[in-house]
C-alpha positions as CSV (number, residue, x, y, z in Angstrom):
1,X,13.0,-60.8,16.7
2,X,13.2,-57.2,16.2
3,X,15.0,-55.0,15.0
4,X,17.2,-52.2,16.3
5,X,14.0,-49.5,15.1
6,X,12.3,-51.7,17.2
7,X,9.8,-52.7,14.5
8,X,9.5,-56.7,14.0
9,X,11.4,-57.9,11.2
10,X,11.3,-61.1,8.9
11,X,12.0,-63.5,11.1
12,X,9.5,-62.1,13.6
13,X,6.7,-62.4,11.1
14,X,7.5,-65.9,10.4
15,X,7.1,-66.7,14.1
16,X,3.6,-65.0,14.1
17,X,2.3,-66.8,11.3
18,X,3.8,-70.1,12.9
19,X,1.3,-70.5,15.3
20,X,-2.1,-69.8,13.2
21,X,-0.7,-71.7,10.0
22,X,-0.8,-74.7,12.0
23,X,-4.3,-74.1,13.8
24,X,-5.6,-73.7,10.3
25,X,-4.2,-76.9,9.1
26,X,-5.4,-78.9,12.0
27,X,-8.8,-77.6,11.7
28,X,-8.8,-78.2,7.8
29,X,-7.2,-82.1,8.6
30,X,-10.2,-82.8,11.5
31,X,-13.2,-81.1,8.6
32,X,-12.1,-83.7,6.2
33,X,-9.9,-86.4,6.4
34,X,-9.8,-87.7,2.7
35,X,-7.4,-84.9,2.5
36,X,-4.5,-86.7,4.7
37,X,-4.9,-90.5,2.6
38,X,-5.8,-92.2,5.2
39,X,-8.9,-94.1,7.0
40,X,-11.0,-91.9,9.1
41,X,-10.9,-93.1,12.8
42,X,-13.6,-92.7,14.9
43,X,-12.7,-89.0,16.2
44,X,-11.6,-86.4,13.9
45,X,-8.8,-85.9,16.1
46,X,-6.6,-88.4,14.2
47,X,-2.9,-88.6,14.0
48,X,-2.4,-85.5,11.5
49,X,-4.7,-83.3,13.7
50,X,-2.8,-83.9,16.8
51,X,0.8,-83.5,15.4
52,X,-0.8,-80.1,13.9
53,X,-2.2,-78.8,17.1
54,X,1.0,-80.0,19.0
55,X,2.8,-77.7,16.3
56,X,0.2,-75.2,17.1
57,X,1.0,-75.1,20.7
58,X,4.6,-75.3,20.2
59,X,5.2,-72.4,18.5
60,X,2.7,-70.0,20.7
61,X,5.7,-68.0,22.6
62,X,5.8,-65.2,20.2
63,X,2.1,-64.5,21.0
64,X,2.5,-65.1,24.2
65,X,5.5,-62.6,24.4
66,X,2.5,-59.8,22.8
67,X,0.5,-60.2,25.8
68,X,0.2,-56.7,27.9
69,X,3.3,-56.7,30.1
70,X,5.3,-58.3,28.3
71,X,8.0,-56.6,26.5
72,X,10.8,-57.9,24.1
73,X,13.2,-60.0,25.4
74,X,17.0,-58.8,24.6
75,X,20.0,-60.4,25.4
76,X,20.7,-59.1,28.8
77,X,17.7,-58.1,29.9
78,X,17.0,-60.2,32.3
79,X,15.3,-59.9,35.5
């Protein structure tokens, strides 16, 4: 995820924007649901918004990793 300068590179980006890509859809599928074609249930949290936040969730590790104590992982780093 980074690279040897230490500095994140392409594919670490991607896995940042991962995360908040998905919050934002779920959040714009639950405000209106004439956008995903079908017939609003009685909670906004339909199918679509669930599969989005699952995504969400999912794909949190790289911000979790940012947290204060935790460093990069490496291959043979471990504890």
């Amino acid at each position: 995820m980074t690279t040897p300068t230490g500095k994140p590179g392409a594919a670490g980006w991607l896995a940042l924007a991962a995360a908040p890509s998905f919050a934002a859809m779920a959040g714009i599928t639950a405000a209106s649901p004439a956008l995903c074609l079908s017939d609003p249930g009685p909670l906004p949290l339909d199918g679509m918004t669930m599969m989005y936040l699952l995504m969400a969730l999912f794909h949190l590790p790289p911000w979790l990793r940012l947290l204060p104590g935790q460093g990069p992982t490496r291959k043979g780093d471990r504890p």
